[in-house]
Structures are given as structure tokens and as C-alpha cells.
N, C-alpha and C positions, 0 to 999 in steps of 0.2 A: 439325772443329776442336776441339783440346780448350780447355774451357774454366774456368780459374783464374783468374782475372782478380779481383783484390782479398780472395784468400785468403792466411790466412798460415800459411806452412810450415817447420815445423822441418825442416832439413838437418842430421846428421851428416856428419863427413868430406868438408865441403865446399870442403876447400883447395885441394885435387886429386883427379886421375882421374874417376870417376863424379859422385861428387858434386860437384867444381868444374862440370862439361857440365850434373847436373842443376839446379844453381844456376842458373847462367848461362839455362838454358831457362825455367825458373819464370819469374825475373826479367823474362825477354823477354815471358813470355805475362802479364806483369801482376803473378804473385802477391807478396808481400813475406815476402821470406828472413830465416828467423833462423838463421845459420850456424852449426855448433857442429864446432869441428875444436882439435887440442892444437895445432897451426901457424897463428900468426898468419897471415889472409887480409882484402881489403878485398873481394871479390868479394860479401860479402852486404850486403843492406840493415841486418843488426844483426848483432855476431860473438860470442859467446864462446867462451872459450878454455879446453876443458877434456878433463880428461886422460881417459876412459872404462874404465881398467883401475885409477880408484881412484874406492873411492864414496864419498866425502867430497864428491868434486870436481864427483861427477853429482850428488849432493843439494846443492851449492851454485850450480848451472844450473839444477835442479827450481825453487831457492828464489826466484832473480832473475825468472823469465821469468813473465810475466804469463799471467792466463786467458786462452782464446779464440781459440787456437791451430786451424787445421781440420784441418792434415795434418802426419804426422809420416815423414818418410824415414829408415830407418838402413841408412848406407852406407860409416861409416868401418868400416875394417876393418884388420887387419895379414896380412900374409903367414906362409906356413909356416917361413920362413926364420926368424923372429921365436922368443924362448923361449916352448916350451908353454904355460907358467902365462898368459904376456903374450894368446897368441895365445886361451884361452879366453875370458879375463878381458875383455878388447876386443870381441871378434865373437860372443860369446854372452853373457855375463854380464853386461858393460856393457851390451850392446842391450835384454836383459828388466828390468834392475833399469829404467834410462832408462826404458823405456815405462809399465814398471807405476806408477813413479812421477809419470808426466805422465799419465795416463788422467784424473784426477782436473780437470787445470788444459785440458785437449783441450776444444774444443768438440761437443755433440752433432753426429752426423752426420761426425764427423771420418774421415780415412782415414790408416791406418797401414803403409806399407809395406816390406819389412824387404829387404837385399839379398842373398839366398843367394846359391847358387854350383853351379853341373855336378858340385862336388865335393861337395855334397852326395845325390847322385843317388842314393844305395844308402842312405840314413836309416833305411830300413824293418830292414835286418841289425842295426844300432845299435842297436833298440830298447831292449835293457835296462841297455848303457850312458846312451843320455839317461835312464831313467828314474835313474840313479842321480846324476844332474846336477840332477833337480831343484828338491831344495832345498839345491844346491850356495851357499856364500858366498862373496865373494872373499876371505878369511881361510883358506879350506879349500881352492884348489883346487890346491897345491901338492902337498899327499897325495893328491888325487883323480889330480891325474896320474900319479902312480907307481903306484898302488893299480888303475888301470885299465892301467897298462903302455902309455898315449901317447906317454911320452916316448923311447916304443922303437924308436919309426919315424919319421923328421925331418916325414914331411907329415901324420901321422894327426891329429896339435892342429886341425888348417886345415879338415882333412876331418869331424871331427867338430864342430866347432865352427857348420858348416854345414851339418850333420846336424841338430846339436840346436835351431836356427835353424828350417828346415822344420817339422820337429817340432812346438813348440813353439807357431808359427804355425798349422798345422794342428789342433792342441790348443783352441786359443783362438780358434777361428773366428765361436763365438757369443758369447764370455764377456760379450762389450758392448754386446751387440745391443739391451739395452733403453734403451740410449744412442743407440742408431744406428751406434755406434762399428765401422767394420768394418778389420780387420786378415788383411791378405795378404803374399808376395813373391814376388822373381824372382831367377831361377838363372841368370844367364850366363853361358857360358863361356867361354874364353881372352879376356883384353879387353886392348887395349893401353893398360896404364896402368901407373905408376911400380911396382906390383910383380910384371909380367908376368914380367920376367926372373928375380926370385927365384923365382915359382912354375916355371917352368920349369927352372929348373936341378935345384930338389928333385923335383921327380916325375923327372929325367932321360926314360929310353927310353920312358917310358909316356906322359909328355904331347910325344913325338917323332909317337908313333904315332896319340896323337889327333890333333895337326894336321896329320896325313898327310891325312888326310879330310875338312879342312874347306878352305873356296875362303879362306879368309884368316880371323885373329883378328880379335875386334870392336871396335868402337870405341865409346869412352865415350858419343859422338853416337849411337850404336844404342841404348844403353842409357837416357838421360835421357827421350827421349819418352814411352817406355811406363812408366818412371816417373810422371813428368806427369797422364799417361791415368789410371796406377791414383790418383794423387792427387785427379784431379777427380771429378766430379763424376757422369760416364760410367760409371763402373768399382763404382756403387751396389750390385752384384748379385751383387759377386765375394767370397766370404768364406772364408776360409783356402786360398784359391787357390796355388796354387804353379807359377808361368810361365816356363816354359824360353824362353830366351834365347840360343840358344847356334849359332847357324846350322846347325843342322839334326843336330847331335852328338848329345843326348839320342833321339831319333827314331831316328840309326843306332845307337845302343846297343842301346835297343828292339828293332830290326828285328834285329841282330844275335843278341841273347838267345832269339829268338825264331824264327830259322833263317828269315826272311822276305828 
């Protein structure tokens, strides 16, 4: 059984899809939700309402929300359909600036879990794009995408953006260990949730051929538990871990790479 039961947890993007499922599951197993989504929701025990692709808006959620926090989810996201500048800004720059700037208010021993994607599966080719993201700003990542040639391929924002997510996670596996602070995520793939159908129409013939191969897309309910898990208390050992999710797709890529 996992056990949260009077923890309290920052949820991003908890109005819908994953994050409304991972709410809703905390909630059930005890812990007390502080929701953070740009769409007004009553599904958490506290909500604020703020925008992640402007950082004004994230430093004025840093500034409201009290010490003592134990776990932090980030799982709003936007689709590739969305403009490139949008879709970094949200699902990688929002997600680091958020965290770096709540590490400080987190309680020791906290757990930070970030929500990649299958689309990030090939991060490792990316390398010297993320490194050039680094000390990206959201003031600058307009040139960055033209300068990197993103905006030349409608899904490559989406794909890298949960490139430089793993990354980035992987990077910082120990950075807060003298806290206790451990920081991981999970990659799932195809999930049915309000922007499934976008990502599906932009990958077209290639995310045909992935779900050629899978017994059915997942569901946000696949996803929230092991959420949960790496939030409690269970999951102490795991540190820049990266957890495919994806019913059995990452494995046949693998096996496939690998003439197995």
C-alpha cells in the first residue's frame, strides 16, 4: 500500500488528464493537494491559478505558498500542436525555473517527480541541443528556437522539451541529496487524455505505427499510482530515475534497436 497519508503535495496541471487522476488519488490516499493549473479547478484541497509559460506568475505561486511542502509533481504540460516558444516555455522551463525555485520552501526528505514522455526516449542524440538550453530564459527562447531550427518540424518543441526534462532530471539526481531531496520521472506513452488527439494527428503515420503495437493507449488511472508510489515514501532509493510507462513500447523499441 502506498503510503501518503498527511503529506502535502504540490500538483501541477491538476485540472485534467494525469494530473486531475493524480489528484484525485493523493486526495483518496490521505495527502493534502495544492493544485496548480492556469484552469480554474475545485478538485484540490488548495488551487492556484497560474500561468507556467510566464515567470512572473511562477514567482508569484513560489511567493504565496508556505514552507513544508514534501512532494512536488510536475505534470502540466501542453501539446506539440501548441506554438514552439509556448510548448518549451511550459514543459521545460516552466517545470525547472518552478522547482529550482521551490527547493528552498520543499521540506527535507521531499520527493520531486517530473512527467516525461516516450517522446523523450532518444534524449541521449539531443545532448548538445539540451546543453544549449541550459541557461536558456524565458525572454530568449524565441531565438533559441529558430537558432536550433525547432520550429521546423511541428513535433520536435514536444520531443525536445521531454528530452531536456529526462535530461535535466538525470543531471540533478544528487544536487539535493544533503537535503534528502530526491528528484526523478516517468515517461509514458500514448495516454488518453485531452491532448492525445493532438499528439496524434502531428506525429501522423509514425504514432499509427506505434499503436499498431500496443494492446491499447493508457490511461491517466495507469499513470497516477506510480505517481503516488514515487511520491511516498517507498520510492526513497530512486534518484534521477527515469520510468517508462508506456505498456511495453519503450522495451519493443529496445528489442527492436537491438535486432532481439
Amino acid at each position: 500500500m502506498i503510503d501518503i497519508k498527511g503529506k502535502r503535495i504540490i500538483v501541477t496541471g491538476c485540472a485534467s488528464g494525469i494530473g486531475a487522476e493524480t489528484t484525485k488519488l493523493l486526495r483518496e490516499l490521505g495527502a493534502y493537494v495544492i493544485g496548480v493549473d492556469r484552469n480554474e479547478t475545485s478538485n484540490a484541497d488548495e488551487f492556484h491559478q497560474v500561468d507556467l509559460s510566464d515567470k512572473s506568475s511562477i514567482d508569484q505561486l513560489v511567493n504565496d505558498l508556505p514552507t513544508g511542502a514534501q512532494g512536488l509533481a510536475n505534470i502540466a504540460g501542453l501539446p506539440p500542436t501548441a506554438p514552439p516558444e509556448l510548448v518549451i516555455q511550459v514543459n521545460f522551463l516552466g517545470l525547472k525555473y518552478l522547482t529550482e525555485s521551490l527547493i528552498p520552501k520543499l521540506e527535507d526528505g521531499a520527493s520531486i517527480v517530473n512527467l516525461a514522455s516516450l517522446a523523450g526516449f532518444e534524449w541521449a542524440a539531443s545532448v548538445p541541443q539540451i546543453q544549449a538550453a541550459e541557461q536558456l530564459d524565458f525572454a530568449d527562447v524565441a531565438s533559441f528556437v529558430k537558432e536550433q531550427k525547432i520550429d521546423q518540424e511541428q513535433s520536435r518543441s514536444y520531443f525536445f522539451s521531454k528530452e531536456a526534462v529526462i535530461a535535466w532530471t538525470l543531471k540533478n539526481r544528487w544536487t539535493w541529496r544533503d537535503r534528502g531531496i530526491r528528484m526523478n520521472c516517468v515517461s509514458p506513452g500514448p495516454v488518453e487524455t485531452p491532448i492525445l488527439k493532438d499528439f496524434l494527428e502531428t506525429m501522423g503515420t509514425r504514432a499509427e505505427e506505434d499503436m499498431a503495437v500496443m494492446d491499447r493507449a493508457g490511461r491517466p488511472s495507469d499513470i497516477a499510482p506510480v505517481m503516488a508510489f514515487m511520491l511516498s515514501d517507498a520510492s526513497v532509493w530512486f534518484r534521477g530515475a527515469n520510468l517508462p510507462l508506456d505498456g511495453g513500447m519503450s522495451s519493443h523499441i529496445l528489442a527492436s534497436m537491438n535486432e532481439l
